[in-house]
Steps between C-alpha positions, in 0.01 A plus 500: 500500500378364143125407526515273228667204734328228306265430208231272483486198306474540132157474428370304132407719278194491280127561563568451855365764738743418804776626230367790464360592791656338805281421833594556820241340716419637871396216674398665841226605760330799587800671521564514138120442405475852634265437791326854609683677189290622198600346176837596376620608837642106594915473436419280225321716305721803537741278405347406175461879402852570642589204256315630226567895572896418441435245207583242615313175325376317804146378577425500868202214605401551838352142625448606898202441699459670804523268789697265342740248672731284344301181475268733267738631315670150397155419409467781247823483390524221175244671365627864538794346339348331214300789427724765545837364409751707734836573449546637835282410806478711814396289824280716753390270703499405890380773704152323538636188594729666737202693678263162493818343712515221203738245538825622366608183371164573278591806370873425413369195301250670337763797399748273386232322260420840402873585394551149379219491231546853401884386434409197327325731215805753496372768641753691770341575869540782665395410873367773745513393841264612814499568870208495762439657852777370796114413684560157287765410754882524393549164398259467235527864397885444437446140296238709316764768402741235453285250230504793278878495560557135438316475167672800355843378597443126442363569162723830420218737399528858555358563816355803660384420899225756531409745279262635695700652772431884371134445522497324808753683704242818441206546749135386350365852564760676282427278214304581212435340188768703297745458768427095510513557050816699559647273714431200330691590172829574671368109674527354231824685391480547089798696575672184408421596107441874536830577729314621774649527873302309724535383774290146563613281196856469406526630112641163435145328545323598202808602291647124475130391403395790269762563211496859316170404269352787329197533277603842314 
């Protein structure tokens, strides 16, 4: 399968830094601030160095807070934006509200604003989707699962439902912060550039957003 699926828009060129350097933009919580991990050990900054290890000429901004929920994230978002200029934005966001029991109508709106406004600026969104415990009570557990679903599919974005299931599918006492590092690269599937076999995100995901762009 040919990695190079699709290219991103063609970018003006000039004194512009986006041009050079293109942004992706992490908009997430703790899970991709790297809660409990010591710095470089979060999946977005082994991504970075994965990035920059292969030469690739992309500038990973991490803008995740740890206990974030949606309505926070929206909130932080135009400016991230304006700031940071992305060509590619990756939504991590939900689990919080899910846990809280927020509304779900809430979250869905505040996702879709998310996806809308990153559109609107041309960036591309890669959306990672979330599950909670089954203690939530099937009904809202499933609609939680299933917003993540929805968005993806209403707005086409390459979707992965829960990139988390290595780390969470292993028992707390057998993790340890390498294993959580470890596990959070093959999360977060680079494969997609680097022709790795994973098994979490379909190669697809990142491919069709991140064309064959080397520095060297």
């Amino acid at each position: 399968m040919a990695l190079l699926l699709a290219a991103l828009p063609t970018l003006a060129l000039g004194n512009d830094a986006r041009s050079k350097f293109p942004t992706i933009l992490v908009l997430g919580d703790s899970v991709s601030a790297g809660y409990g991990l010591a710095n470089g050990e979060g999946w977005v900054a082994l991504l970075q160095a994965r990035l920059k290890a292969q030469g690739y000429g992309y500038r990973v901004v991490n803008a995740s807070v740890s206990g974030e929920t949606t309505t926070g994230g929206l909130a932080r978002l135009p400016r991230a934006l304006s700031v940071h200029r992305p060509d590619i934005v990756i939504v991590e966001l939900g689990g919080n509200d899910g846990l809280r029991a927020l509304p779900l109508e809430t979250s869905r709106a505040n996702l879709e604003k998310i996806i809308q406004a990153s559109k609107t600026t041309g960036a591309k969104v890669l959306l990672l989707g979330m599950k909670i415990p089954p203690n939530y009570g099937p009904r809202y557990s499933a609609g939680f699962e299933q917003l993540f679903k929805d968005l993806a599919r209403q707005y086409k974005l390459p979707f992965e439902p829960f990139f988390l299931e290595k780390i969470a599918l292993v028992p707390a006492a057998t993790l340890t912060r390498a294993s959580v590092a470890a596990i959070s690269v093959a999360a977060i599937s680079v494969a997609a550039i680097f022709d790795i076999s994973l098994e979490l995100l379909h190669v697809e995901i990142l491919a069709c957003l991140l064309p064959d762009r080397r520095t060297g």
